[in-house]
C-alpha positions in Angstrom: 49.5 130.0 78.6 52.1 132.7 77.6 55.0 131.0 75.3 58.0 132.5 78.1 56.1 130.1 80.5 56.1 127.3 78.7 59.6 127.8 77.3 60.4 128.0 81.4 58.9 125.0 82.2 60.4 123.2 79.6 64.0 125.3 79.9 63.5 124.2 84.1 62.3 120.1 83.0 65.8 120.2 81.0 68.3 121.7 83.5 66.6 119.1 86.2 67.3 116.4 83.9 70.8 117.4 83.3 71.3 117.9 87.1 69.8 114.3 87.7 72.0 112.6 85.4 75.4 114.1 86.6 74.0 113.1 90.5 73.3 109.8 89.1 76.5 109.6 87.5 78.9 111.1 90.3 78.1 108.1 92.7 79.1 105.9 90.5 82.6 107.9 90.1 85.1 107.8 92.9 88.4 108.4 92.1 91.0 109.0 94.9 93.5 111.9 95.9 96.5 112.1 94.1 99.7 111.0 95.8 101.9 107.9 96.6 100.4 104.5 97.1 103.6 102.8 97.1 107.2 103.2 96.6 106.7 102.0 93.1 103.1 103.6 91.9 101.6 106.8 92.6 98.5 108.2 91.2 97.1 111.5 90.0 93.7 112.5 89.8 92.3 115.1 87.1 88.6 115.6 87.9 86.9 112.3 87.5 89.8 110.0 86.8 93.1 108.6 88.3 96.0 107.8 86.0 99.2 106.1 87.1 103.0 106.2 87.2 104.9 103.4 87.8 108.7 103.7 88.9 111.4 100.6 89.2 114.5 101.8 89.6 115.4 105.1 87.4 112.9 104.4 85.0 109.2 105.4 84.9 105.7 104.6 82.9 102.4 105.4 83.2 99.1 104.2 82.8 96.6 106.9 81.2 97.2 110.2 80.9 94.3 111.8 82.7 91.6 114.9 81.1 93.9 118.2 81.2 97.4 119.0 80.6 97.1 121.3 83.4 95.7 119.3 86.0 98.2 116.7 84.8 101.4 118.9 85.6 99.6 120.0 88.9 99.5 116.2 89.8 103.0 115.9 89.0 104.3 118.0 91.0 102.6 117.0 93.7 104.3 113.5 93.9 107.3 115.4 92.9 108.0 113.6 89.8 109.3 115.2 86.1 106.8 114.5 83.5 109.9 114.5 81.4 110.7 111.6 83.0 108.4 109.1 81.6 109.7 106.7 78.8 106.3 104.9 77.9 102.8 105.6 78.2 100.1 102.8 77.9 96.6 104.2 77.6 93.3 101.9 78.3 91.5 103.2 75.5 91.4 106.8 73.6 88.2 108.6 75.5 89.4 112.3 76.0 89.0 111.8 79.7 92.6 108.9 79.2 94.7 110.8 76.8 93.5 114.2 77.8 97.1 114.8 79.1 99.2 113.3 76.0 100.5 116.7 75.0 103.0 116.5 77.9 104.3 113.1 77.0 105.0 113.9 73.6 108.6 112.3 74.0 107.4 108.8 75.4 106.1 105.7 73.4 102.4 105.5 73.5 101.0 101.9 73.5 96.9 101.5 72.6 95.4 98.3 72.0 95.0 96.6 68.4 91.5 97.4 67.8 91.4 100.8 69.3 90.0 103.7 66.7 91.8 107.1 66.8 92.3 110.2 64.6 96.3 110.1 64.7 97.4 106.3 64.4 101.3 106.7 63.4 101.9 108.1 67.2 100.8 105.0 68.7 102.3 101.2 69.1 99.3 98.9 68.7 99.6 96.1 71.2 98.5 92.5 70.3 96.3 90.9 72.8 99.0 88.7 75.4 102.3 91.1 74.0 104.5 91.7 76.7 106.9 95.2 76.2 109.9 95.0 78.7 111.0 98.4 79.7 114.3 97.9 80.8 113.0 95.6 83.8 109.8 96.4 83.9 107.2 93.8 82.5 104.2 95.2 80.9 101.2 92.5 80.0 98.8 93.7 77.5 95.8 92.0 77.9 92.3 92.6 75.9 89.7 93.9 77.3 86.7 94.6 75.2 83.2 95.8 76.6 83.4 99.8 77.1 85.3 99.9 74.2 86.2 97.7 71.7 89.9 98.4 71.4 90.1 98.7 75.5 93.4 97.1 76.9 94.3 96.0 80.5 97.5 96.1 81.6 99.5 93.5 84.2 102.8 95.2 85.2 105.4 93.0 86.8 103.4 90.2 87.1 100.9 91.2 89.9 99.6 94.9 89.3 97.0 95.4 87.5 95.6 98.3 85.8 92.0 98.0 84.3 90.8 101.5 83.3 87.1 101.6 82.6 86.9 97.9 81.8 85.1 97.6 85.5 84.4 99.3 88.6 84.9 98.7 92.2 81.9 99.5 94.7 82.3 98.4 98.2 84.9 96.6 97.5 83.0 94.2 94.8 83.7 94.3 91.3 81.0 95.0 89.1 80.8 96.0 85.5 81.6 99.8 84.4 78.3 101.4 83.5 76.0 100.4 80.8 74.7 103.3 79.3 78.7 104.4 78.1 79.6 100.8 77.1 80.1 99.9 73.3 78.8 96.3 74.3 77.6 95.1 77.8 77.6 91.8 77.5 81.3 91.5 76.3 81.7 93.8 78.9 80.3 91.0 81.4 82.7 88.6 79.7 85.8 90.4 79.8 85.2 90.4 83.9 85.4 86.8 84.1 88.1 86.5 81.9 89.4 88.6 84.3 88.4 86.6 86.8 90.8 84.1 86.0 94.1 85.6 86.9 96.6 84.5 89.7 98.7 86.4 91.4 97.2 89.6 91.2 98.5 91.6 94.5 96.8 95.1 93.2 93.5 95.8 90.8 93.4 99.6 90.2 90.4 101.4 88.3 90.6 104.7 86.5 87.3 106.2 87.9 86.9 103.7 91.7 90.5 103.4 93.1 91.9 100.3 93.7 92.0 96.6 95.9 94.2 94.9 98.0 92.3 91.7 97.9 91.6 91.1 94.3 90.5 87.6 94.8 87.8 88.5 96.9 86.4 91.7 95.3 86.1 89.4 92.0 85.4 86.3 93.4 81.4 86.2 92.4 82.7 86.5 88.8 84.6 83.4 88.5 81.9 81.2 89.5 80.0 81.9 86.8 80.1 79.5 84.0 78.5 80.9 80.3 77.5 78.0 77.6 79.0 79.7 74.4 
């Protein structure tokens, strides 16, 4: 066999691969339209992942920043909000596809959680697991969240929204845990969902990559029966 036809067959094996693997991945990924879900949180979607801005009065912060500065401002301006206008930004974790946008916040506070790893640490406020920042009214819970990363950090705001990034996903309204094969550690992963599992008053779960439930109770309701011997 001539080596052009084997370097096809093998050049055709790869791209199939690749084009498996991104099918494979896409219906795990469901993020929704950008716009308004409420008078206090709207959402903006860059490719494969939501971020959120949440407004109380005149003052706004957001969760995540989203993948490109461009899609970000396009996002914006579709909810008809200033990015100027955000005071605080408190990212999930630091994968390029949650503080792809942080160029255009570069006058906010940026909150990561203790243990997350970055290049730049003297732009960010490390948050303790449990520390609570009020922002002028608004309540911010950080809460740890380790599994798909280590340093990976939840957010409660005002008591009954919650904002989980990639520390789960919602499919069919279930929760179930964000995907293995791009998780530091499964298992803690597993863990951090019931922890989860054990909040009240939750009135909103929102996802970075799966939108977000009404009924938090029931979409995680398998989770907190499950007892672990440690």
């Amino acid at each position: 066999m001539e080596w052009y036809y084997v370097l096809t067959i093998i050049l055709g094996s790869f791209i199939l691969a690749i084009l498996s693997l991104i099918v494979w991945y896409m219906q795990y990924i469901t993020p929704i339209p950008t716009g308004k879900i409420s008078d206090k949180i709207a959402v903006v979607r860059t490719g494969i992942v939501n971020c959120f801005i949440y407004s109380k009065g005149s003052k706004k912060i957001m969760v995540d920043t989203g993948t490109l500065v461009k899609k970000v401002k396009k996002g914006f301006s579709m909810v008809k909000i200033d990015p100027q206008s955000i005071s605080h930004v408190f990212l999930t974790h630091s994968d390029p596809d949650h503080i792809g946008g942080l160029s255009l916040f570069s006058h906010a506070k940026l909150y990561l959680g203790e243990k997350s790893k970055v290049t730049n640490p003297e732009k960010y406020h490390f948050l303790d697991d449990g520390e609570i920042i009020d922002i002028d009214g608004i309540k911010v819970h950080a809460i740890s969240t380790p599994g798909h990363r280590l340093g990976h950090t939840a957010y409660i705001i005002d008591e009954e929204f919650l904002f989980t990034g990639d520390a789960l996903r919602l499919k069919k309204g279930e929760v179930k845990p964000f995907l293995r094969i791009i998780s530091s550690d499964f298992e803690k992963q597993k863990r951090t969902i019931e922890m989860l599992a054990e909040l009240d008053n939750i009135s909103i779960l929102f996802t970075a990559h799966n939108g977000f439930t009404t009924n938090f109770d029931k979409a995680i309701e398998k989770w907190k029966r499950i007892k672990r011997k440690d």
